[in-house]
Every structure is written in C-alpha cells, then in structure tokens.
C-alpha positions as a printed NumPy array, in Angstrom:
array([[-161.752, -147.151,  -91.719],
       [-162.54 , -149.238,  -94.818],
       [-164.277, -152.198,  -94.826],
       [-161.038, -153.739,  -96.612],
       [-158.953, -152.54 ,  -93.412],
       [-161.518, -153.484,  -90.585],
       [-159.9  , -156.485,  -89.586],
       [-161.343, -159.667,  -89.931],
       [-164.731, -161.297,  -89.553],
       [-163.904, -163.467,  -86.287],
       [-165.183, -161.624,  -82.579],
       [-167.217, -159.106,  -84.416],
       [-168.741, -158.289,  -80.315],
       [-165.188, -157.838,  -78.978],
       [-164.3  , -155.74 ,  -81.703],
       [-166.621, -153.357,  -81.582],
       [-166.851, -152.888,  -77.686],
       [-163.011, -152.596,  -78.077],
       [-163.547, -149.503,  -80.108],
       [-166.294, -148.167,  -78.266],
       [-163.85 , -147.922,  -75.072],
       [-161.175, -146.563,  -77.289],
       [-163.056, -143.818,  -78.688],
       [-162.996, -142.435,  -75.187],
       [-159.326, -142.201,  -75.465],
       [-158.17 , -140.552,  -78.666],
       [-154.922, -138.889,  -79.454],
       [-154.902, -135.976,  -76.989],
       [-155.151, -138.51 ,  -74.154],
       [-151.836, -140.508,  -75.557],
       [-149.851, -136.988,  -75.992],
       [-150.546, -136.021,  -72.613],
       [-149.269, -138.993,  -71.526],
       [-145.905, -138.769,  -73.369],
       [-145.25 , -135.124,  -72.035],
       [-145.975, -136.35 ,  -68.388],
       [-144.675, -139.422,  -68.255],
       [-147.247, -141.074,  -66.737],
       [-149.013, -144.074,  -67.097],
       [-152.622, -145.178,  -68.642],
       [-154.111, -145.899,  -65.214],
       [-157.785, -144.527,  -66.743],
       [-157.719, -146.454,  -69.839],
       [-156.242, -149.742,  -68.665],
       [-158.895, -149.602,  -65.61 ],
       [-161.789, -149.114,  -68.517],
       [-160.34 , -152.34 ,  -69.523],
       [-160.042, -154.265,  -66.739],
       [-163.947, -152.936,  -65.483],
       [-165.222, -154.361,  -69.152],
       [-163.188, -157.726,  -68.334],
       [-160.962, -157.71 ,  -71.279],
       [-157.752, -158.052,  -69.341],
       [-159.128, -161.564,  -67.469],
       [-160.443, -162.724,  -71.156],
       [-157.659, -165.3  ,  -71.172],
       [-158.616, -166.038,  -67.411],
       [-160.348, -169.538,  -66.672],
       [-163.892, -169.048,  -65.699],
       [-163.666, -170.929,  -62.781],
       [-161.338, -167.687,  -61.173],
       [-163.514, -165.022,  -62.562],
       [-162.587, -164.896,  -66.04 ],
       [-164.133, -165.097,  -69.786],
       [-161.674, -168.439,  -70.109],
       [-161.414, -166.951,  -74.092],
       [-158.976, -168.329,  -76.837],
       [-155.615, -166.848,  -77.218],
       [-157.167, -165.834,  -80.345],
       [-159.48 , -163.635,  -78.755],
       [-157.261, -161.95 ,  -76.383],
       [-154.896, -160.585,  -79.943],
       [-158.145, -159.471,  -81.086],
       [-158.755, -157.048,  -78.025],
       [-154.868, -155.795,  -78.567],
       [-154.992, -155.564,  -82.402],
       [-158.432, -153.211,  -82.141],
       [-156.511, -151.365,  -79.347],
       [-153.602, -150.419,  -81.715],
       [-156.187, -150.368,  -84.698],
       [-158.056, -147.431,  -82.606],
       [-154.536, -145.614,  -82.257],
       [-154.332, -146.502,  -78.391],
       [-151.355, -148.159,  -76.925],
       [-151.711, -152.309,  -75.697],
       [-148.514, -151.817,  -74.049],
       [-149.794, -150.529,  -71.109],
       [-151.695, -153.725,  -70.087],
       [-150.07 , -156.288,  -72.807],
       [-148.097, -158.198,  -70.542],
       [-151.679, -159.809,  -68.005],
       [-152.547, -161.176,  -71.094],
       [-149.362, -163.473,  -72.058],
       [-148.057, -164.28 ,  -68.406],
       [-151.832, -165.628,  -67.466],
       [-151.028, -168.521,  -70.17 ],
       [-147.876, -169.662,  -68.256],
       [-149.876, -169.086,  -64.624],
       [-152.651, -171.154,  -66.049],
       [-150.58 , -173.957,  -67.474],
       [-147.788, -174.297,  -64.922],
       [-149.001, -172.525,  -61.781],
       [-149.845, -174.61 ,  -58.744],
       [-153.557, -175.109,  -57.985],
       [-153.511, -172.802,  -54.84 ],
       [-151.21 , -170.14 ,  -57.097],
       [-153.63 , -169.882,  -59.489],
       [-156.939, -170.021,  -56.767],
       [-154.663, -166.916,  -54.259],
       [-153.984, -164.849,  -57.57 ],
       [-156.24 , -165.248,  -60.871],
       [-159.569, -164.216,  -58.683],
       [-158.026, -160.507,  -57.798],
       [-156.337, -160.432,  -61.238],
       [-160.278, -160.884,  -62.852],
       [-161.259, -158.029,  -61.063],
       [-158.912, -155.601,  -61.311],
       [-157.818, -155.761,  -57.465],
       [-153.728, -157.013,  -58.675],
       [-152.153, -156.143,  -61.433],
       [-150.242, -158.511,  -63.166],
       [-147.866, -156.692,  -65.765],
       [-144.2  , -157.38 ,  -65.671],
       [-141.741, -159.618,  -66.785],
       [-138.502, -159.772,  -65.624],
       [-136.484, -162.121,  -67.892],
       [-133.58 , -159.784,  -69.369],
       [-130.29 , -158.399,  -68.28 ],
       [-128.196, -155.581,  -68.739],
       [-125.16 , -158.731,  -69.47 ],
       [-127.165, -161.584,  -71.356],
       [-129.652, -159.704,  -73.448],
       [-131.384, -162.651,  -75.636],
       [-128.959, -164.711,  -73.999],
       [-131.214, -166.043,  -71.565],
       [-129.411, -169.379,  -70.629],
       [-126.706, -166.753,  -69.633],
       [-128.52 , -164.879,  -67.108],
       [-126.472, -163.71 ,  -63.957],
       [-129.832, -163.346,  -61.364],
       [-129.712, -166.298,  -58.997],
       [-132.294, -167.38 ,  -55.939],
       [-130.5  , -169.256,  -53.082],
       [-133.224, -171.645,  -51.21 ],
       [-133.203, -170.799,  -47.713],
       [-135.517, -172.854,  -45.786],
       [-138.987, -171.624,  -47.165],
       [-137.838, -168.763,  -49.352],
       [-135.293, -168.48 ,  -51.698],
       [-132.917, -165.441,  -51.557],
       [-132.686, -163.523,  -54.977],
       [-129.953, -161.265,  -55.998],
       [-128.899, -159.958,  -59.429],
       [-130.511, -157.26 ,  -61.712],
       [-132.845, -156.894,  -64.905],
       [-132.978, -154.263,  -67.484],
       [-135.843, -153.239,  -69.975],
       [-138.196, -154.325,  -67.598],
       [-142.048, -153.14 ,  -68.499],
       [-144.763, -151.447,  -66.096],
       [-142.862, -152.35 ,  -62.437],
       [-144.351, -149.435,  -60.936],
       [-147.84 , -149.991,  -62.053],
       [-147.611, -153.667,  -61.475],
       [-148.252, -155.446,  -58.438],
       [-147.015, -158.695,  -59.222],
       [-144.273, -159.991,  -61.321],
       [-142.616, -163.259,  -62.997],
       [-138.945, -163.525,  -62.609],
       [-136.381, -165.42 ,  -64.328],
       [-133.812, -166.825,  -62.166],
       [-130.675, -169.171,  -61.797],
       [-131.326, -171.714,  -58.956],
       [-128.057, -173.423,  -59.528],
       [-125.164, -172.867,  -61.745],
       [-124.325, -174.018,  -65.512],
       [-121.658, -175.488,  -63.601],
       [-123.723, -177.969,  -62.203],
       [-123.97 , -179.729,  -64.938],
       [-126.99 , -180.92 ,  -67.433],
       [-127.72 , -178.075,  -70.429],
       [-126.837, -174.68 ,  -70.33 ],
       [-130.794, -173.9  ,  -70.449],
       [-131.199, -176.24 ,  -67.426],
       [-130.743, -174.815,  -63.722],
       [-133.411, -171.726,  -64.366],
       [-136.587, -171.207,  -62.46 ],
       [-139.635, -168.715,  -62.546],
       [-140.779, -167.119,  -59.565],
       [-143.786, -165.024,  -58.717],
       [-142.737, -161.772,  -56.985],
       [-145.571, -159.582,  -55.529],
       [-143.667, -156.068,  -55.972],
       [-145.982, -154.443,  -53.13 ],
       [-144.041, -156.905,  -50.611],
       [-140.581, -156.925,  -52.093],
       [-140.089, -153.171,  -53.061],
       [-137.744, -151.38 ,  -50.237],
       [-136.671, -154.924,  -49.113],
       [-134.389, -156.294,  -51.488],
       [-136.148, -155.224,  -54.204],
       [-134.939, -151.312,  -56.253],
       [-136.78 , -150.071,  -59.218],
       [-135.191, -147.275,  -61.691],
       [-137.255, -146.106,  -64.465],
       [-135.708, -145.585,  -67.86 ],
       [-136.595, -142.7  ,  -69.772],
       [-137.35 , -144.178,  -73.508],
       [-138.393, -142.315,  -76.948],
       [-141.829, -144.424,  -76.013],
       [-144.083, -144.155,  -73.158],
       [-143.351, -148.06 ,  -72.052],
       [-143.012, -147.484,  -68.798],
       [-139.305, -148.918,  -68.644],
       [-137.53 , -149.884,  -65.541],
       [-134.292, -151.262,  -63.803],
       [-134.475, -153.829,  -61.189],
       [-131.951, -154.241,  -58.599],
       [-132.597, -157.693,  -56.623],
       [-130.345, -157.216,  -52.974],
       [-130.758, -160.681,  -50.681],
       [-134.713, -160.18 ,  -51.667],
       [-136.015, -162.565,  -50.575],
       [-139.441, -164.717,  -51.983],
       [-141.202, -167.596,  -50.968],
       [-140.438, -171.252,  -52.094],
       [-144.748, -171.533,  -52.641],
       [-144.094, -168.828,  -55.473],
       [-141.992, -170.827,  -57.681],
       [-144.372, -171.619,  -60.728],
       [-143.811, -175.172,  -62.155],
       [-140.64 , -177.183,  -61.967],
       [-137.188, -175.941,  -59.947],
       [-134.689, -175.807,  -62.64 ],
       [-136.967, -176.392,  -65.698],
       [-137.927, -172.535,  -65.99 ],
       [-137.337, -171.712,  -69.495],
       [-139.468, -174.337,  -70.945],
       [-142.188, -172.555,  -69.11 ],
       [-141.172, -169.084,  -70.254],
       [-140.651, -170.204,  -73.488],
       [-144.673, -171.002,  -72.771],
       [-144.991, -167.156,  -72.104],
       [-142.815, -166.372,  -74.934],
       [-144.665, -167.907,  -77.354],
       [-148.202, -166.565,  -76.162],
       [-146.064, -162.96 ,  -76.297],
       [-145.039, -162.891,  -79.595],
       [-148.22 , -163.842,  -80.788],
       [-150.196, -161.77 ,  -78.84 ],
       [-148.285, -158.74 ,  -79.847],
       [-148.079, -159.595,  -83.498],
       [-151.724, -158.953,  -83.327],
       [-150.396, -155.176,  -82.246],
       [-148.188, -155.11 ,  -84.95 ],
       [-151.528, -155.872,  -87.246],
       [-153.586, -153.199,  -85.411],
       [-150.862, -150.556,  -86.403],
       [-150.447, -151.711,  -89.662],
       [-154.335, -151.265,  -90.265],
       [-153.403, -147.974,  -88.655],
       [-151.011, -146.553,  -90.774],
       [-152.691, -147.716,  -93.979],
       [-156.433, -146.388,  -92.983],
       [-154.23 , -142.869,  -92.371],
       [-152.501, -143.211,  -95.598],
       [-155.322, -144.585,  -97.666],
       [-157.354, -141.491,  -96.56 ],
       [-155.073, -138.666,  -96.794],
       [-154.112, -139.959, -100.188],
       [-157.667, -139.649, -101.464],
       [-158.444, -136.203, -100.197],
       [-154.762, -134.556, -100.526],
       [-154.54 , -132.703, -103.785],
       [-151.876, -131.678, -105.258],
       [-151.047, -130.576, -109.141],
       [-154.895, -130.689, -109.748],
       [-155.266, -134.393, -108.528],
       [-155.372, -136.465, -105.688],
       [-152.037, -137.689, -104.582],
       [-153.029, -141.321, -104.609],
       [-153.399, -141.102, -108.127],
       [-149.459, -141.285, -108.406],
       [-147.772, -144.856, -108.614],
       [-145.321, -143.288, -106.596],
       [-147.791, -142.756, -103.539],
       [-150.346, -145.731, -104.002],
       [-147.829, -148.651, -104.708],
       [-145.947, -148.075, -101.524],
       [-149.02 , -148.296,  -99.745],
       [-150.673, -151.24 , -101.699],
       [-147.411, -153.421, -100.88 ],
       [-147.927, -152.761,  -97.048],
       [-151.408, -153.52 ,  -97.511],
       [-150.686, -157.062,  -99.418],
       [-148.211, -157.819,  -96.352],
       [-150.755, -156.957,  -93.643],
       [-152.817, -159.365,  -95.326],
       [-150.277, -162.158,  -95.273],
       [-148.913, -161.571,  -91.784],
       [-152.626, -161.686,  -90.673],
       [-153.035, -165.407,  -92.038],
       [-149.816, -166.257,  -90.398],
       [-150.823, -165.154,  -86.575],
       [-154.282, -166.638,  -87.201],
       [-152.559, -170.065,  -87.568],
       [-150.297, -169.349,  -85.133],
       [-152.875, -168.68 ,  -82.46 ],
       [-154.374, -171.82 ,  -83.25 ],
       [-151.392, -173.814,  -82.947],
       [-151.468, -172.247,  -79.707],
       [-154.418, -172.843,  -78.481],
       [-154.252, -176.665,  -79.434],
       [-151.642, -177.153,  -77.243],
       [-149.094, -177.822,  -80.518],
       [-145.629, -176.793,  -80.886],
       [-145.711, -173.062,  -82.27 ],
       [-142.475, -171.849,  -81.475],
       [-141.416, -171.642,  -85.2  ],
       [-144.751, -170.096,  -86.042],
       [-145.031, -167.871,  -83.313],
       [-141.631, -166.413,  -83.813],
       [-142.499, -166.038,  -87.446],
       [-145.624, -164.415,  -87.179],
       [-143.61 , -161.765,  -84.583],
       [-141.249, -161.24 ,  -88.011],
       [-143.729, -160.576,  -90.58 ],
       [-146.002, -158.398,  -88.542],
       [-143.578, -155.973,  -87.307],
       [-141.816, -155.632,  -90.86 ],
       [-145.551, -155.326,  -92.214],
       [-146.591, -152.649,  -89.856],
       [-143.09 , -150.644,  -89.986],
       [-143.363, -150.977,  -93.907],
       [-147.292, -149.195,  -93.551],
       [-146.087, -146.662,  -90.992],
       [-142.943, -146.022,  -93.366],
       [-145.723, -145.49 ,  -96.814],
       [-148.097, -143.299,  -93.902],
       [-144.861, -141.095,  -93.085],
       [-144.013, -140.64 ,  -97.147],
       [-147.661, -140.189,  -97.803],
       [-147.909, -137.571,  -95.382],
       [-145.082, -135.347,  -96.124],
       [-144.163, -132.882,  -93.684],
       [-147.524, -133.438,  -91.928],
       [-146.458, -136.662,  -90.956],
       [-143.922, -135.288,  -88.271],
       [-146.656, -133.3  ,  -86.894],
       [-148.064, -134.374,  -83.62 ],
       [-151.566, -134.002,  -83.783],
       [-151.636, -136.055,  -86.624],
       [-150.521, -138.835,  -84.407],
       [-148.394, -140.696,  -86.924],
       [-145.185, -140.157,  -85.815],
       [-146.178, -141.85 ,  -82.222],
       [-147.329, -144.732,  -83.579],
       [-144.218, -144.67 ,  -86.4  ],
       [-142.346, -144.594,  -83.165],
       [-143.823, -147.603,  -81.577],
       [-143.726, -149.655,  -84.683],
       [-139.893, -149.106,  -84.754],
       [-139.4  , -150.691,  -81.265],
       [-141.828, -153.447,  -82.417],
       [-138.638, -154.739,  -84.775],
       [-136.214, -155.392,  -81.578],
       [-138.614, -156.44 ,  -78.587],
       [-139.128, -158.307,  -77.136],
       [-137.25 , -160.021,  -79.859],
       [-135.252, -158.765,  -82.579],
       [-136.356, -159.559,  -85.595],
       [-132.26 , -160.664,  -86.684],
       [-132.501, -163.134,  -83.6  ],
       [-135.652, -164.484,  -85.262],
       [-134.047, -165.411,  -88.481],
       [-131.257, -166.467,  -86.733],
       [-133.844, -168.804,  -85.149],
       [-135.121, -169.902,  -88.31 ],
       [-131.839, -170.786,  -89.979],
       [-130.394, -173.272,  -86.885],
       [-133.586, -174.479,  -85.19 ],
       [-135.786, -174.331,  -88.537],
       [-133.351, -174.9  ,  -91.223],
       [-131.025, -176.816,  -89.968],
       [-128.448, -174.369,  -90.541],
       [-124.535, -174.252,  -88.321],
       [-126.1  , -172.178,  -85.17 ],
       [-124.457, -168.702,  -85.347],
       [-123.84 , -167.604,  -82.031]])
C-alpha cells in the first residue's frame, strides 16, 4: 500500500501488529468462511490473545485502558488488511457504556473474563422487527418480579448471538403510557446468553449476502436478574445513545479501512493494467473516479479523528459522531464503486476479493444507521429543521 494510503501517523505500534496478525488471515480464510457459514473463531481469538479486544478495557480489570481513538485504529487496519471487524466490533463499543454506566461489582464480575478472552461480549440487542430506528417504539418489555425482571418480546438483525456469551438488551420497563417522554420508560439489561438460551431465550440465524452472523431473538417469560440492569431503570437510551455514539465512530474507522482498501486495489491495478498500449490510469476516465474517493477518504478521516476526541473528552458528539458514520460510508462505497469500474470484469471475480468487501461497504450505508436517518438527524436536531417523522 502507498505511503499516501497507509493511514495516518498516530499508533504507528498498533498498526503494524494489527497487520502482522492479519497477514495470517488473507482472502482464502474470509471465502471459506462465506461458503460455510461459519464464524471467525481463529482470527477473533488471535485478537483477543494479543489484547486488542480489552484495549478499551480499564487497566484496573485487565485491560490496555486505551482511547477510543485507539480502539478505531485496530478496526480501520483490520478492514485496511481486507479482514472483517465485524466479527468482534461490537466488545469494543458496548465496553464504553459498561465502563461508564455499569455498577462497580458489574464491571469487577465481567470486564476481568472479557480481558482475557474467557466471555465474549458481542451483541446488541436494541432493534425490532416493528420499530426499526424507532427505538422509543420498541415492543420488548421486562416485568420486575422480585429480584429479576421477566422479559418478553423479540429483536431482529441482531449480530454474533451464537458466538457471544453475553449481551446488552434494550427493554421497556414501563409503558409510554405512563407518562414522561416517549424515550423515557427504557432500560438496558445485561443478559449472559449461556444462562438464558433454552429458558426464555430462542435464537434464529438469518442468512444475509454478508457473513455477519445475523440472528432473531425470541424473549418467552426469560427471565434476568434485577443486579444486571446497567445504570438507571427507565433512563436506558441515554446510555445506549452512549454505545451508539462510541458505535458509529468506531465503525466509521471500518468504513476508512475499506476505503484505503478499495483505493490501494484500484490505485495498483490501474498502474499495471494495460490496455491500448498504456496503462489504464492514464485515462481521466479511470484516475478521476478514483482521485475523488481518495480526496473524500481524506476528509472523512479528519472528521472521525475529531469525533473520537470529542468522545473521549467526555463532550457531546452525537452530531459529530453521526456525521462521521455519513461521510465514511459514502467515502468508502464511492472507492469500492471506482475499485469495481477500475477492475472491469475482474472485479466480480472472487479471488480478487473486491466484490466481498464491495459487499460489506454497501451494508455500511444502512447499519446500524441509515445514512437517510442521519440527515434526517441533521436537519431537526442540527438544523433546526420541522422533524420529519
């Protein structure tokens, strides 16, 4: 890859160790994967062994205690490499709403064996099949009954529940009719799948055009104790909107790993492909396309640094982190789009590995938030705009 595409200057140590474990998993591995179905248990374990699934873990339970800024860093080299962050993605943005709102003996029973490796920590289960992005609309409710609440309901698009062993859920603990704000009456929940599956608790896997690992969840009178609730009864979305935020940003930083992706592909086939006597990048037609995606990497990249830093100083980043989830998935769907043109036919050819990763990029533009709900975000809550829905 070029020095112009390599990424930035910032973690030069992660960066490289993040390749070196990639390296070990190049495109064969990922096709295999797709024709089996099955998950990345090898690669995410090389992860979790070098400790760069616990890098946003506090020290003081076993982890590096890193910068949000660090932990995009790891996922952008991932999806730089042409390896998939989705498989482990999620232990990266839920830790940020454990560590801020979890209870002091949540966080001391469950960040230690997350460090390590011994629990997985990879799903969120936030939307339905009925409310979509309409999360103050969600239909899953938890009924206290004396120490445990009782949960029934169901979730849809729901990431890794198989391969996870522990899971935050998004549920109503009393009704809009209640009164207060529509938002108000939600709570978050920590679910440890290996107790809850078989009682109360169904999982149905969703076969997908991408290897996400995408499941159903059917909640029947399952039932999870009141010590799991993570911060305040009732006031659940303001901490998921904690998660969301560390989400979005995190995964822009895929977004930028694909986009360096798709441009170091088309950047190189268009110097060596010739055609008519001359390398194709010599035509406008071939290097402009590409030199556009390559000026909007570049931009997007500025915005998620700032962004991350927002983050990490404990400012309000909602508007930033929502933007910086818009630019980078146009900017990396824009370079896989000037890859697949560059390519030609070729480009629809597996073992050239674009199409994959042209795949991903696509879903990247409607989760976990579309981009239209994003500007829809921008024009009421940015704006000032009439809300539109």
């Amino acid at each position: 890859m070029s020095t112009a595409l390599s990424g930035g200057e910032d973690y030069p140590e992660i960066r490289d160790a993040v390749r070196a474990i990639c390296r070990d998993y190049p495109s064969a591995y990922w096709r295999g994967l797709e024709d089996t179905g099955a998950y990345a248990t090898a690669f995410v374990s090389e992860l979790t062994k070098a400790g760069y699934l616990s890098a946003l873990i506090p020290e003081e339970f076993g982890g590096a205690g890193m910068a949000l800024r660090a932990g995009g860093v790891i996922l952008e080299e991932i999806h730089a490499s042409g390896c998939e962050a989705e498989t482990c993605h999620a232990q990266m943005y839920m830790m940020k709403m454990l560590v801020r709102h979890g209870t002091a003996a949540q966080k001391a029973r469950y960040l230690p064996g997350i460090a390590t490796g011994e629990l997985r920590f990879q799903s969120f289960g936030v939307t339905e099949p009925t409310s979509g992005s309409d999360t103050a609309s969600l239909k899953t409710t938890a009924v206290r009954d004396g120490n445990a609440y009782v949960v029934n309901g169901q979730k849809v698009w729901i990431s890794r529940a198989l391969h996870s062993d522990l899971m935050t859920l998004l549920v109503r603990t009393s009704p809009v009719e209640a009164g207060g704000k529509r938002t108000d009456g939600l709570s978050v929940l920590l679910v440890d799948i290996r107790d809850a599956l078989g009682k109360g608790l169904t999982i149905r896997p969703i076969d997908t055009m991408v290897n996400h690992q995408v499941n159903e969840l059917f909640f029947e009178n399952m039932r999870v104790p009141v010590a799991n609730l993570i911060g305040q009864e009732g006031k659940g979305l303001r901490h998921i909107f904690d998660g969301m935020n560390s989400e979005r940003i995190l995964i822009s930083h895929e977004s930028l790993g694909d986009a360096r992706f798709f441009l170091g592909k088309a950047t190189a086939y268009a110097r060596d492909r010739v055609v008519f006597g001359k390398p194709i990048g010599q035509n406008q037609g071939i290097q402009f396309p590409i030199a556009k995606a390559y000026a909007e990497w570049r931009a997007a990249d500025q915005f998620v640094r700032m962004a991350a830093a927002k983050f990490d100083a404990g400012e309000p980043c909602g508007e930033e982190a929502n933007i910086a989830k818009l630019l980078t998935a146009e900017a990396a769907w824009n370079a896989g789009e000037a890859c697949m043109q560059t390519h030609g036919g070729f480009a629809i050819a597996r073992e050239f590995d674009i199409e994959r990763k042209w795949r991903h990029a696509r879903i990247q533009r409607i989760a976990p938030i579309s981009t239209n709900l994003i500007l829809a975000f921008i024009g009421h809550g940015v704006l000032g705009l009439p809300k539109s829905y």
